[in-house]
PDB file of N, CA, C and O in Angstrom:
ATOM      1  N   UNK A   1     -17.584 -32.135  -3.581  1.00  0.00           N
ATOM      2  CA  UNK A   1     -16.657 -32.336  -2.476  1.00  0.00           C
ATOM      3  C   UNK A   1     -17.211 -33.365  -1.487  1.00  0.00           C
ATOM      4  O   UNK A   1     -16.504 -34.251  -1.007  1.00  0.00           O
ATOM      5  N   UNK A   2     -18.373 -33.224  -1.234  1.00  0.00           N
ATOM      6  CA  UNK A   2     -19.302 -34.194  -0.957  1.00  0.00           C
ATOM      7  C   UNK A   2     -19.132 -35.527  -1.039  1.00  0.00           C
ATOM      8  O   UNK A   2     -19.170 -36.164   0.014  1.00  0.00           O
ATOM      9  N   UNK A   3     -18.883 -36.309  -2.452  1.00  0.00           N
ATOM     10  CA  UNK A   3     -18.745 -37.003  -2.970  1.00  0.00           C
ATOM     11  C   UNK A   3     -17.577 -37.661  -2.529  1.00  0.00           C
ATOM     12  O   UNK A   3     -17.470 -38.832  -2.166  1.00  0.00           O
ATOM     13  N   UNK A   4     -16.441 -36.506  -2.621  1.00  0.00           N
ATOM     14  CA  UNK A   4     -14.847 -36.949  -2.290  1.00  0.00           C
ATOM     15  C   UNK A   4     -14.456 -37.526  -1.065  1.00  0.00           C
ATOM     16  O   UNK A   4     -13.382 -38.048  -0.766  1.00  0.00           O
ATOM     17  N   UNK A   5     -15.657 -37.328  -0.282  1.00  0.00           N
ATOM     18  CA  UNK A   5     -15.382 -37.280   1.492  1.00  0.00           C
ATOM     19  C   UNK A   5     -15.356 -36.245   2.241  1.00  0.00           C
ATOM     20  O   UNK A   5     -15.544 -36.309   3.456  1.00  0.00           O
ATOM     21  N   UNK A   6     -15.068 -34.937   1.467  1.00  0.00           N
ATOM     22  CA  UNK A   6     -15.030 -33.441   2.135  1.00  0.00           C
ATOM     23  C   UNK A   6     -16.498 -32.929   2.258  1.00  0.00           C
ATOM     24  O   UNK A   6     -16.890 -31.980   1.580  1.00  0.00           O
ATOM     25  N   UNK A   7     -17.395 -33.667   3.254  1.00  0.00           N
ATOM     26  CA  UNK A   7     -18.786 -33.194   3.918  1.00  0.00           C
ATOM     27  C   UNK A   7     -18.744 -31.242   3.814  1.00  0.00           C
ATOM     28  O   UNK A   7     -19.495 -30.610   3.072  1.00  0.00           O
ATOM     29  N   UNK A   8     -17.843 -30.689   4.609  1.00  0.00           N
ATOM     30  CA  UNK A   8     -18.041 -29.432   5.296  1.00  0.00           C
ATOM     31  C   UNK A   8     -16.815 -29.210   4.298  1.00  0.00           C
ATOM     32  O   UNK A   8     -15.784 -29.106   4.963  1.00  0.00           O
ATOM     33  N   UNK A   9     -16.555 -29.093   2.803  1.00  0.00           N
ATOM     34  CA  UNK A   9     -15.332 -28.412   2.389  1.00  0.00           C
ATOM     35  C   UNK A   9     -16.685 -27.553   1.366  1.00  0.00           C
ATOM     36  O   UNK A   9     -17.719 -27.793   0.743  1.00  0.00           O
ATOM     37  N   UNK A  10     -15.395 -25.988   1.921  1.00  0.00           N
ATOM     38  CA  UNK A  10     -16.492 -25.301   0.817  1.00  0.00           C
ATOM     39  C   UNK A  10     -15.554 -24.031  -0.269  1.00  0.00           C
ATOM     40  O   UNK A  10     -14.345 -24.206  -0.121  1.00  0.00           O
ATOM     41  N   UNK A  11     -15.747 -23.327  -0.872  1.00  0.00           N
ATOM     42  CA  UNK A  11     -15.201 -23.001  -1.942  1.00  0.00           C
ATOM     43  C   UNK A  11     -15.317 -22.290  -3.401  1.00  0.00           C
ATOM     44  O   UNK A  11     -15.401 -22.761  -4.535  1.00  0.00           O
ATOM     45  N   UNK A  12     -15.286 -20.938  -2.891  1.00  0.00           N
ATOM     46  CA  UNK A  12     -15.509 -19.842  -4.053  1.00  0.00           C
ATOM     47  C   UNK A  12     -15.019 -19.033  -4.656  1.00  0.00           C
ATOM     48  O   UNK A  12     -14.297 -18.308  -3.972  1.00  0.00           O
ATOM     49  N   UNK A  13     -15.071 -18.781  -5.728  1.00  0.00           N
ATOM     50  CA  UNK A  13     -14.125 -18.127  -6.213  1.00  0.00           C
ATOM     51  C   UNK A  13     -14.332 -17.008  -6.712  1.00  0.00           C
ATOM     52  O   UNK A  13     -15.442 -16.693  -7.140  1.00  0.00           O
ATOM     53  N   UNK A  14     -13.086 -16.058  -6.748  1.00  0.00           N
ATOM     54  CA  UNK A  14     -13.842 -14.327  -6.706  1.00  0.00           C
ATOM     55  C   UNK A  14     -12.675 -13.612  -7.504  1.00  0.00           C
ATOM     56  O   UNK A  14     -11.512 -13.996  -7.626  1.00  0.00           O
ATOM     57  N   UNK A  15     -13.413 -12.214  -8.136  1.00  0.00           N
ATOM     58  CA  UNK A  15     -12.150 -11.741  -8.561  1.00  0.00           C
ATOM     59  C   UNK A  15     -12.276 -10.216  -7.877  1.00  0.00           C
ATOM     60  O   UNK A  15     -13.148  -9.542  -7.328  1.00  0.00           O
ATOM     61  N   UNK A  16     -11.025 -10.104  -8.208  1.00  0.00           N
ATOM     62  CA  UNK A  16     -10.622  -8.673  -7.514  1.00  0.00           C
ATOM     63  C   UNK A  16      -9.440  -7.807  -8.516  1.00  0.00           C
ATOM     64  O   UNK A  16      -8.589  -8.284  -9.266  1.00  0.00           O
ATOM     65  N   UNK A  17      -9.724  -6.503  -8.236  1.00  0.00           N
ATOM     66  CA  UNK A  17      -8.472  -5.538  -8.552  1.00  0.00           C
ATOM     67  C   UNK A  17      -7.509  -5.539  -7.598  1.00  0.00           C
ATOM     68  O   UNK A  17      -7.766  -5.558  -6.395  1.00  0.00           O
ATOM     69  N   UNK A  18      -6.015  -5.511  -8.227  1.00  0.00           N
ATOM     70  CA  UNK A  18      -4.857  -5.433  -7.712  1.00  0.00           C
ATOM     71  C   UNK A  18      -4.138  -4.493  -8.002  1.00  0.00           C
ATOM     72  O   UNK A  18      -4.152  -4.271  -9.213  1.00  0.00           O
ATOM     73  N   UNK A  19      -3.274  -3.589  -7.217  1.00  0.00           N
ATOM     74  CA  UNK A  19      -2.359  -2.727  -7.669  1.00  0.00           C
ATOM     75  C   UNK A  19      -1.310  -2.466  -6.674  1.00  0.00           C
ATOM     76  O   UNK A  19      -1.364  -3.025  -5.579  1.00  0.00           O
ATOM     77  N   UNK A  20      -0.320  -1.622  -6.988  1.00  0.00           N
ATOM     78  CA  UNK A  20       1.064  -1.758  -6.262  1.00  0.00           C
ATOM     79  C   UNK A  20       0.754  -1.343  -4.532  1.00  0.00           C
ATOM     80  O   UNK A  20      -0.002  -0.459  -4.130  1.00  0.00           O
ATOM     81  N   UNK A  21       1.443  -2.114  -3.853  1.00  0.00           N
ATOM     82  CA  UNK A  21       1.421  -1.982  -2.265  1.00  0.00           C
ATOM     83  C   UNK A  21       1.987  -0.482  -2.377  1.00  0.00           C
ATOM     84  O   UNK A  21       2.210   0.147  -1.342  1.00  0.00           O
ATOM     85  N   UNK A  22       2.204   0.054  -3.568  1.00  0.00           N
ATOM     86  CA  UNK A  22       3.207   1.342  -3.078  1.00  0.00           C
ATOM     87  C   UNK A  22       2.287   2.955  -3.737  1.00  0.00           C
ATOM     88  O   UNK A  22       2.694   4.088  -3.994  1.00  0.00           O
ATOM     89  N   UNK A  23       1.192   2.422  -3.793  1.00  0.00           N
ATOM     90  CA  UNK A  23       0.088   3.382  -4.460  1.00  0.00           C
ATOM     91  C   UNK A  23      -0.666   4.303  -3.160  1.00  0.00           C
ATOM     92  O   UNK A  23      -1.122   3.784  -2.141  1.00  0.00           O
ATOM     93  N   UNK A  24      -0.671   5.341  -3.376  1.00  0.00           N
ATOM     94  CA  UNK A  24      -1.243   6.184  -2.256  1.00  0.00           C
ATOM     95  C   UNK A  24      -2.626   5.720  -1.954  1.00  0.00           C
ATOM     96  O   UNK A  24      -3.478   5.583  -2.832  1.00  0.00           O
ATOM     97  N   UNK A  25      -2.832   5.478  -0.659  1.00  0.00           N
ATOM     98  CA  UNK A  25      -3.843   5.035   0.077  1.00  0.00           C
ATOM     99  C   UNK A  25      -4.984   6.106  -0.591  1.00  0.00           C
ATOM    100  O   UNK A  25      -5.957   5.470  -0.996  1.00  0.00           O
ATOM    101  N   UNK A  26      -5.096   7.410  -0.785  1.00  0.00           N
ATOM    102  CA  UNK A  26      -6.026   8.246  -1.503  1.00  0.00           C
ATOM    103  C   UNK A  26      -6.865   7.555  -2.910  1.00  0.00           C
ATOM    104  O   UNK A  26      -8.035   7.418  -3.266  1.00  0.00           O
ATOM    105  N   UNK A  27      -5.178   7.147  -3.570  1.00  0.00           N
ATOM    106  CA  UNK A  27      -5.833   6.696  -5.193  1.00  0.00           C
ATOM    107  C   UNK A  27      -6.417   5.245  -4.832  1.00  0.00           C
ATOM    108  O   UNK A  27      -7.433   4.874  -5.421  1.00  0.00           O
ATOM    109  N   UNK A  28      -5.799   4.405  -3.873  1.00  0.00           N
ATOM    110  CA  UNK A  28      -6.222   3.122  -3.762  1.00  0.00           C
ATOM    111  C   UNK A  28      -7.720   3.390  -3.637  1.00  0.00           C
ATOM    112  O   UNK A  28      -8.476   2.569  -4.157  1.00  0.00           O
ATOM    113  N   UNK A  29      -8.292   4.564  -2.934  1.00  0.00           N
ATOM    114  CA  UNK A  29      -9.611   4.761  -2.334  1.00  0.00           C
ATOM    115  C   UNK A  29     -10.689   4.846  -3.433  1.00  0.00           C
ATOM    116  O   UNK A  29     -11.629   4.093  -3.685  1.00  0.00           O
ATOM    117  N   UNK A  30     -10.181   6.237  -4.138  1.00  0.00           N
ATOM    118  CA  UNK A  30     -10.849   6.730  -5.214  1.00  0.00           C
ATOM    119  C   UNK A  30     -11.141   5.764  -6.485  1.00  0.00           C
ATOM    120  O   UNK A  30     -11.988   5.831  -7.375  1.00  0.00           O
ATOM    121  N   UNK A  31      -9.984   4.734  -6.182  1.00  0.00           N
ATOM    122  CA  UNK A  31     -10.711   3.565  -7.565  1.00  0.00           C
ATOM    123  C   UNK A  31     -11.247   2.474  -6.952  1.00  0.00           C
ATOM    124  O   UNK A  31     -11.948   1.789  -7.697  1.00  0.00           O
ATOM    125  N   UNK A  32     -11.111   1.999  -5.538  1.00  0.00           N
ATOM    126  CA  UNK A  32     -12.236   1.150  -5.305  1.00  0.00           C
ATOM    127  C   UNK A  32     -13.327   1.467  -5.225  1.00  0.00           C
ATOM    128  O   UNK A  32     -14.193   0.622  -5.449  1.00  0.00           O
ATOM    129  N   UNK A  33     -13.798   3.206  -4.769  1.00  0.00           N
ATOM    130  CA  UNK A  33     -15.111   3.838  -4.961  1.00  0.00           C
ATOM    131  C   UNK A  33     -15.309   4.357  -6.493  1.00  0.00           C
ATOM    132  O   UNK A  33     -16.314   4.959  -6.871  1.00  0.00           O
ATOM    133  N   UNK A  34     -14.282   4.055  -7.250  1.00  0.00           N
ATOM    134  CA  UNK A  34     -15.147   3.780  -9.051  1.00  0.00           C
ATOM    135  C   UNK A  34     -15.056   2.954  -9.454  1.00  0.00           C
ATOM    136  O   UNK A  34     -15.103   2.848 -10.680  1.00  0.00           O
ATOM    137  N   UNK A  35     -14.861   1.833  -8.586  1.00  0.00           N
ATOM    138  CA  UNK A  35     -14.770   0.588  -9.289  1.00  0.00           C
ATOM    139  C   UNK A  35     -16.377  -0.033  -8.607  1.00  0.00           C
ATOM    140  O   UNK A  35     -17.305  -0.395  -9.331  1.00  0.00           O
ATOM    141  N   UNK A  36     -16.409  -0.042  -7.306  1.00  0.00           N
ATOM    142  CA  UNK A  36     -17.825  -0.239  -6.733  1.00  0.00           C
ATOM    143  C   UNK A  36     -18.915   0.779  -7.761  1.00  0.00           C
ATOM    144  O   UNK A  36     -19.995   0.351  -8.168  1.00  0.00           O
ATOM    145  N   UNK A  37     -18.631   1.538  -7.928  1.00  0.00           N
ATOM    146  CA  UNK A  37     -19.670   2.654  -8.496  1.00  0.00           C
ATOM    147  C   UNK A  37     -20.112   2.023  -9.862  1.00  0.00           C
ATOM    148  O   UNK A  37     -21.278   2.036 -10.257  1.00  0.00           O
ATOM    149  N   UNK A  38     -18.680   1.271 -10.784  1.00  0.00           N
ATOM    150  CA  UNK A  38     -19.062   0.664 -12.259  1.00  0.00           C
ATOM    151  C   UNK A  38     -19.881  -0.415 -11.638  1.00  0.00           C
ATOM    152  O   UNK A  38     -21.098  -0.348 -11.814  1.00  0.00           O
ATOM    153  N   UNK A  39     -19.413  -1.364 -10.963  1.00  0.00           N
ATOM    154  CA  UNK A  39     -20.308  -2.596 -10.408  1.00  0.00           C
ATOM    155  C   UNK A  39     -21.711  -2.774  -9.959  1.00  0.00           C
ATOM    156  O   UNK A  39     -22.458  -3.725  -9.732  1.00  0.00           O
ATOM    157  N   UNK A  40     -21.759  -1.718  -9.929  1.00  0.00           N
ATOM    158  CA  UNK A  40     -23.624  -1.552  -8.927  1.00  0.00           C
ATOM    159  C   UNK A  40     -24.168  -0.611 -10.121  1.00  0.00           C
ATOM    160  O   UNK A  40     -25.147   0.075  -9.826  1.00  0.00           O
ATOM    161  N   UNK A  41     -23.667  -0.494 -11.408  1.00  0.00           N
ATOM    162  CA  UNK A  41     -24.437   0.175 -12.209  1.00  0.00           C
ATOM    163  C   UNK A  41     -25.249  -1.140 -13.123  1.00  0.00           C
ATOM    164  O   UNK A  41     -24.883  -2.313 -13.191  1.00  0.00           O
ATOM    165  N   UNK A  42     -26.529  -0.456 -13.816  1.00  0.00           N
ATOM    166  CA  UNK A  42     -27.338  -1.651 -14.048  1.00  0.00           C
ATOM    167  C   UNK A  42     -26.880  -2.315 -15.229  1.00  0.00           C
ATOM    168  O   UNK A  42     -26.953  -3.530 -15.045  1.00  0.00           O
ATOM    169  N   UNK A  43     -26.397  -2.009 -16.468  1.00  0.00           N
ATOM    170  CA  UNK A  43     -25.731  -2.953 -16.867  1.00  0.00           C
ATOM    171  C   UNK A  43     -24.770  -4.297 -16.936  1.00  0.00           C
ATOM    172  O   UNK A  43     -24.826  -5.393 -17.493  1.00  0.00           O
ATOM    173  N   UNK A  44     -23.725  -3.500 -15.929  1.00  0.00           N
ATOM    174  CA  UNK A  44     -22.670  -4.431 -15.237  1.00  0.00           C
ATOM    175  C   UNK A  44     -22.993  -5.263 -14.476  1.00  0.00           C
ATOM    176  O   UNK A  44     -22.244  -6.236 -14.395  1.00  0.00           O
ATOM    177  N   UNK A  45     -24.351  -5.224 -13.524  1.00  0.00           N
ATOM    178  CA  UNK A  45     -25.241  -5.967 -12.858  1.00  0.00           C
ATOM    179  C   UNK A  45     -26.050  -7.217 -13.355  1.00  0.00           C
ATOM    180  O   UNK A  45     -26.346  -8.352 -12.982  1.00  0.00           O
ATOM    181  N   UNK A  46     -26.254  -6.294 -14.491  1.00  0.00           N
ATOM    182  CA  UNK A  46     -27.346  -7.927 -15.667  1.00  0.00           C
ATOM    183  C   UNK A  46     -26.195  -8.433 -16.148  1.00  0.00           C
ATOM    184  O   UNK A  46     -26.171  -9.663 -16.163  1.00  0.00           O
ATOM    185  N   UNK A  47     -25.326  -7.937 -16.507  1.00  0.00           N
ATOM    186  CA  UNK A  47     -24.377  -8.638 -17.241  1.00  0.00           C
ATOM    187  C   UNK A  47     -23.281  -9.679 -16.215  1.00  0.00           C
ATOM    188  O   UNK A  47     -22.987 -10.791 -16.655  1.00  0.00           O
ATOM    189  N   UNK A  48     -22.857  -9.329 -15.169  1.00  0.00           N
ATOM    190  CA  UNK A  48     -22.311 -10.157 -13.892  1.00  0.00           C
ATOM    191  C   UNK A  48     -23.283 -11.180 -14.057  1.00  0.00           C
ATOM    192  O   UNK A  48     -22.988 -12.197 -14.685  1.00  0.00           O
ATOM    193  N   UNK A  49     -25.074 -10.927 -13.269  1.00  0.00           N
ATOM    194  CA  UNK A  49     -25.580 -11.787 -12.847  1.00  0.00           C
ATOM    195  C   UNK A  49     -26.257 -12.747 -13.881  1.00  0.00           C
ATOM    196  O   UNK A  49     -27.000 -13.721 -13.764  1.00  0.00           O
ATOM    197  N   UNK A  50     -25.701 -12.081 -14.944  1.00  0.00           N
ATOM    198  CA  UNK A  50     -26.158 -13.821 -16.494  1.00  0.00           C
ATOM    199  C   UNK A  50     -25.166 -14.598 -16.577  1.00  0.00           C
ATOM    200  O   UNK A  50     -25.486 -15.749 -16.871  1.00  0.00           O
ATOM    201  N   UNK A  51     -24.046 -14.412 -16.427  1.00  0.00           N
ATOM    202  CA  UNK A  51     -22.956 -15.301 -16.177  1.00  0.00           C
ATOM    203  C   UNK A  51     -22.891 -15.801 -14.884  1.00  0.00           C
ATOM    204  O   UNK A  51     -21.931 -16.536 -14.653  1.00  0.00           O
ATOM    205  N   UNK A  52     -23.864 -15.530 -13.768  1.00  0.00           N
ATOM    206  CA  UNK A  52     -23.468 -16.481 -12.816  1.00  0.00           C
ATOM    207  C   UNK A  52     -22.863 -15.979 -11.621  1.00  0.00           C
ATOM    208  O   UNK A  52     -22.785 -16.412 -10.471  1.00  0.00           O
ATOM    209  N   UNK A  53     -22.460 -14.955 -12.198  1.00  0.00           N
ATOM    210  CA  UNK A  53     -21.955 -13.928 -10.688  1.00  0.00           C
ATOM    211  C   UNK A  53     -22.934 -13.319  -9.686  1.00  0.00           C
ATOM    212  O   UNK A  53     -24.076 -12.960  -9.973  1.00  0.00           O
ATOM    213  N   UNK A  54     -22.405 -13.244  -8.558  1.00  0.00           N
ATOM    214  CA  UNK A  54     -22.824 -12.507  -7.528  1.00  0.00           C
ATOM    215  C   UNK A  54     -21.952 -11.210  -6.896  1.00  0.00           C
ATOM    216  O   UNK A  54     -20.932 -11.391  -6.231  1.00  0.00           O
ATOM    217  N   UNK A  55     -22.325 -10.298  -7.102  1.00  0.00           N
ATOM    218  CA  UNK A  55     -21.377  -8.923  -7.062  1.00  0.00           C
ATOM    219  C   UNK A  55     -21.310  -8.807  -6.110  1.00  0.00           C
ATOM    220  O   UNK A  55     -22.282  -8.931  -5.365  1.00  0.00           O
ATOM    221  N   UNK A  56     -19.963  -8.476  -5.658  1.00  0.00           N
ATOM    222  CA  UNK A  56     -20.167  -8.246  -3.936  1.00  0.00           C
ATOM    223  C   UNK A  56     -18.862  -6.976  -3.926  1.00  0.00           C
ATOM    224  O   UNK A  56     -17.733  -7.271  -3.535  1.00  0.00           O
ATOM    225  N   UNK A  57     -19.188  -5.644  -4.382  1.00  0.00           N
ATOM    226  CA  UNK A  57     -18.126  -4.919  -4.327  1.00  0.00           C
ATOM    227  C   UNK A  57     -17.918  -4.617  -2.771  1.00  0.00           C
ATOM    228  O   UNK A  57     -18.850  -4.781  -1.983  1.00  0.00           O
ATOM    229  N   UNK A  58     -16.591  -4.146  -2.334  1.00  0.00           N
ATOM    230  CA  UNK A  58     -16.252  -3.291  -1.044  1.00  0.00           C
ATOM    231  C   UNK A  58     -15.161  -2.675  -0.973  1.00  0.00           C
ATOM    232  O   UNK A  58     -14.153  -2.720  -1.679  1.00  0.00           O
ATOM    233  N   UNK A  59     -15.484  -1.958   0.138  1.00  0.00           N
ATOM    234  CA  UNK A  59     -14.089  -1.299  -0.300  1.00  0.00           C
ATOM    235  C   UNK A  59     -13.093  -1.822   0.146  1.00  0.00           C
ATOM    236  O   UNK A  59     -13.168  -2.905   0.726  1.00  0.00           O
ATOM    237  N   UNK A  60     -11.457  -0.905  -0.090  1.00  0.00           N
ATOM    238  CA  UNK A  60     -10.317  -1.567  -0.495  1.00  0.00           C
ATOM    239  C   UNK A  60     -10.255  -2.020   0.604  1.00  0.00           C
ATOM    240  O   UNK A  60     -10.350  -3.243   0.712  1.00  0.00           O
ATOM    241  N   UNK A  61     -10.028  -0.977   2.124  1.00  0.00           N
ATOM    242  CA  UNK A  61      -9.823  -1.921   3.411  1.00  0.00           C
ATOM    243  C   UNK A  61     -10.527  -2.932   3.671  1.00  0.00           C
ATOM    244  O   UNK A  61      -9.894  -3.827   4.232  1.00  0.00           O
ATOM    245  N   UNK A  62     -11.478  -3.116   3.501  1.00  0.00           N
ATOM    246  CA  UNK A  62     -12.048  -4.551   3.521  1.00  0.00           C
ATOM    247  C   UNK A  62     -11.863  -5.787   2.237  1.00  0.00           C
ATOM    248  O   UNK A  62     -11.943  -6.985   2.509  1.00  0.00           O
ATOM    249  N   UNK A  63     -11.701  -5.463   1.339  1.00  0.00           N
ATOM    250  CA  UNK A  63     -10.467  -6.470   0.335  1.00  0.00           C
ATOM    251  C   UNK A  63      -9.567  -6.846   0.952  1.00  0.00           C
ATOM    252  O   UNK A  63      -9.712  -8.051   1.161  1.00  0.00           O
ATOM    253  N   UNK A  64      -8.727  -6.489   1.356  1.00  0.00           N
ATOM    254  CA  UNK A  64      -7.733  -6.427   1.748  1.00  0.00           C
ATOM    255  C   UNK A  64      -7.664  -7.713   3.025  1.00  0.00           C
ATOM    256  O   UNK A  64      -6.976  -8.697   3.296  1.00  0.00           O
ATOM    257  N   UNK A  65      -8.768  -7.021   3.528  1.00  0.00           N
ATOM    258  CA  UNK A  65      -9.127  -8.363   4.708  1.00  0.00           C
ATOM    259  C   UNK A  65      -9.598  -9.218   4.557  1.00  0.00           C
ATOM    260  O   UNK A  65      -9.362 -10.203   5.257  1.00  0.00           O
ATOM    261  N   UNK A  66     -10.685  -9.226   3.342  1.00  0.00           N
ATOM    262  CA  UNK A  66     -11.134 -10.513   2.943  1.00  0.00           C
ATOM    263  C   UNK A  66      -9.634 -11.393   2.394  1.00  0.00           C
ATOM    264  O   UNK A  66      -9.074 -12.417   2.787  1.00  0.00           O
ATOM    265  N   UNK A  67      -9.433 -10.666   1.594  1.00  0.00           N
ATOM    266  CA  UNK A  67      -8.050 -11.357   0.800  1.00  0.00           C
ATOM    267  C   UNK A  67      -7.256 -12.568   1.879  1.00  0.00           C
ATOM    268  O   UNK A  67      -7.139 -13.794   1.875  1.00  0.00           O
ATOM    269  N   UNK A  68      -6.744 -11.252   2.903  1.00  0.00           N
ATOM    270  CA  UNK A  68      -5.795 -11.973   3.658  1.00  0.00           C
ATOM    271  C   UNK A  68      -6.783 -13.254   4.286  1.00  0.00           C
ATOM    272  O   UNK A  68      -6.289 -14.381   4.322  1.00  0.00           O
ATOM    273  N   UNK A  69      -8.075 -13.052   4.735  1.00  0.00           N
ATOM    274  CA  UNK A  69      -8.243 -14.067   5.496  1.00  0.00           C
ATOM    275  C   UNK A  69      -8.491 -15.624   4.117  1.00  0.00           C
ATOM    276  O   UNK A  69      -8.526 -16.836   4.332  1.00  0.00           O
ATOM    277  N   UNK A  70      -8.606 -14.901   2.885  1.00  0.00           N
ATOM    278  CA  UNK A  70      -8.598 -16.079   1.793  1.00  0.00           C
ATOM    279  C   UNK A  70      -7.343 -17.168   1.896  1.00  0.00           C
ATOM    280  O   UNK A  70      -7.235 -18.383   2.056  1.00  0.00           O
ATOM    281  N   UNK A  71      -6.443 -16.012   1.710  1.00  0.00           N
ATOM    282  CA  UNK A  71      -4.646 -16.920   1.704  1.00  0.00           C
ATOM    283  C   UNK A  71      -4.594 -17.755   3.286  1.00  0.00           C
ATOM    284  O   UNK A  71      -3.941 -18.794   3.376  1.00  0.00           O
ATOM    285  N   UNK A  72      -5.191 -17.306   4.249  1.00  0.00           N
ATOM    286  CA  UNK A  72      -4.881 -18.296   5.426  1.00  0.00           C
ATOM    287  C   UNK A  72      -5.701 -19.077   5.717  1.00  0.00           C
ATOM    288  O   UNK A  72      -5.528 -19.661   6.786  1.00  0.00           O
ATOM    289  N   UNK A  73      -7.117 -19.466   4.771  1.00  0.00           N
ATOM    290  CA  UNK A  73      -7.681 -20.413   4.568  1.00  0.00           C
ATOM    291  C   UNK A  73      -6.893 -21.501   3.970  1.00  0.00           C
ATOM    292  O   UNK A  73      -6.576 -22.581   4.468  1.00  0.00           O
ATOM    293  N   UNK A  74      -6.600 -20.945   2.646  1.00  0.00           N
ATOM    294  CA  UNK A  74      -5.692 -21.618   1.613  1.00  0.00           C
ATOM    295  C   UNK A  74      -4.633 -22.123   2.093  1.00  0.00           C
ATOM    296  O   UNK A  74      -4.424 -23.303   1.813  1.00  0.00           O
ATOM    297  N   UNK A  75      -3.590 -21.360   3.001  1.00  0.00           N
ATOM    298  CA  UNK A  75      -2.549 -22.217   3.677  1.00  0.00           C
ATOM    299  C   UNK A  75      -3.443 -23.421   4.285  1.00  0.00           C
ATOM    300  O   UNK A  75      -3.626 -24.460   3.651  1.00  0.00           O
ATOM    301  N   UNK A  76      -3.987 -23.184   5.581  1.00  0.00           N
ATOM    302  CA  UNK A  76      -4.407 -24.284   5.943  1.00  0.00           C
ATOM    303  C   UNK A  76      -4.897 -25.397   5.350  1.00  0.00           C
ATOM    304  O   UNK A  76      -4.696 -26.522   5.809  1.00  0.00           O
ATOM    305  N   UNK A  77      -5.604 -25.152   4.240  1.00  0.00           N
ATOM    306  CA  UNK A  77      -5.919 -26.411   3.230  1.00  0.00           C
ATOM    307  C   UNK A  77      -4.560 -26.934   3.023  1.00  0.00           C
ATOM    308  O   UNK A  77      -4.474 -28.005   3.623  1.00  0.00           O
ATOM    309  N   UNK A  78      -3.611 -26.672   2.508  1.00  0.00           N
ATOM    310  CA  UNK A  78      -2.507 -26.752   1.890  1.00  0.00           C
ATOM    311  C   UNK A  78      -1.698 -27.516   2.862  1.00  0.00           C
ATOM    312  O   UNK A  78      -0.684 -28.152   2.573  1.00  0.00           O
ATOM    313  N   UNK A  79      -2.159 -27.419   3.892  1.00  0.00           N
ATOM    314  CA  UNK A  79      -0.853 -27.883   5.030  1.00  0.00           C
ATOM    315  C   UNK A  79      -2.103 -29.077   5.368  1.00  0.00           C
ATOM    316  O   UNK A  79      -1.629 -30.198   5.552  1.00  0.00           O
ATOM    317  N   UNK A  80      -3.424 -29.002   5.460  1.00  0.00           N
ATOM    318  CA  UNK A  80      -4.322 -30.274   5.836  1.00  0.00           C
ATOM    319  C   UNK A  80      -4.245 -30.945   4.865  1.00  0.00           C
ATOM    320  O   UNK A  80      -4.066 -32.066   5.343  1.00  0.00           O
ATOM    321  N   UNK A  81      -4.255 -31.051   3.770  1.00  0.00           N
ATOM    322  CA  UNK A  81      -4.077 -31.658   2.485  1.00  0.00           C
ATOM    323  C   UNK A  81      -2.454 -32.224   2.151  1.00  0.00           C
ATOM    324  O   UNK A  81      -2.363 -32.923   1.142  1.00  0.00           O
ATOM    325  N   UNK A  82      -1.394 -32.010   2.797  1.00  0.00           N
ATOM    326  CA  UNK A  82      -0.410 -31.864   2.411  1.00  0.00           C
ATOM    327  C   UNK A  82      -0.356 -31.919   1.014  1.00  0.00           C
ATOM    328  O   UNK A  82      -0.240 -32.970   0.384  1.00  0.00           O
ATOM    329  N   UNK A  83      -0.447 -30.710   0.480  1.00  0.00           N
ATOM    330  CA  UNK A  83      -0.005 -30.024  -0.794  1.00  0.00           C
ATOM    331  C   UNK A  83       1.428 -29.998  -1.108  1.00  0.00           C
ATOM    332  O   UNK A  83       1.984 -29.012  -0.623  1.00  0.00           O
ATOM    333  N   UNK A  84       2.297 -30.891  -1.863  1.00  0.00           N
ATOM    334  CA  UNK A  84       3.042 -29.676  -2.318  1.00  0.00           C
ATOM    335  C   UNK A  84       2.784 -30.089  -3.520  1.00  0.00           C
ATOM    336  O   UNK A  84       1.961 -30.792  -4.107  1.00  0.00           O
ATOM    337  N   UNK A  85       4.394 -28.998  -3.888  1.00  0.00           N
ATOM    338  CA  UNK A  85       4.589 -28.389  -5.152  1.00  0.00           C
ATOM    339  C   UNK A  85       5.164 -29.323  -6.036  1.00  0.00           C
ATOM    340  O   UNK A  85       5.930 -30.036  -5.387  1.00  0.00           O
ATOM    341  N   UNK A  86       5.123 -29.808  -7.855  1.00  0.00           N
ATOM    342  CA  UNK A  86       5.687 -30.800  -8.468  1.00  0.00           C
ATOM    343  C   UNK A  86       6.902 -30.058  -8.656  1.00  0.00           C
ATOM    344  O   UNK A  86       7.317 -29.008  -8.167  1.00  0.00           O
ATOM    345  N   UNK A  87       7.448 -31.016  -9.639  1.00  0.00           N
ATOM    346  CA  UNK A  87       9.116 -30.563  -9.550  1.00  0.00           C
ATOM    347  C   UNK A  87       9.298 -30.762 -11.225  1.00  0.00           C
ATOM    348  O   UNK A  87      10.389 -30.554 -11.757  1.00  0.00           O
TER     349      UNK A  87
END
């Protein structure tokens, strides 16, 4: 980015579990605390960090916030960049 002219552009990419906005806040809980629980076990750990990953489980309310503050990064690129869409 460096290269391109974008000094201070930075940019990572992450994955996450998704499920319906309409799922009880209980179950949303109970599988981000077994989903953190598979992630921090030592297999899933060597195996993330040989490919290159850096695990960063949390829980859902804080997904949630990371997320959102991802998409209003992304707008703003999108609108500094004027992005659009092809046709």
């Amino acid at each position: 980015m460096v290269e391109a002219g974008y000094p201070n552009a930075t940019y990572s990419s992450w994955v996450g579990m998704f499920i319906s906005s309409k799922t009880p806040r209980p179950i949303v809980d109970r599988l981000s605390a077994v989903l953190a629980e598979v992630v921090a076990s030592g297999p899933v750990q060597e195996k993330l960090l040989a490919m290159g990953n850096d695990p960063m489980p949390m829980p859902a309310r804080q997904f949630d916030q990371f997320v959102a503050a991802e998409v209003k990064a992304m707008q703003k690129l999108v609108t500094i960049a004027n992005i659009r869409p092809q046709k």
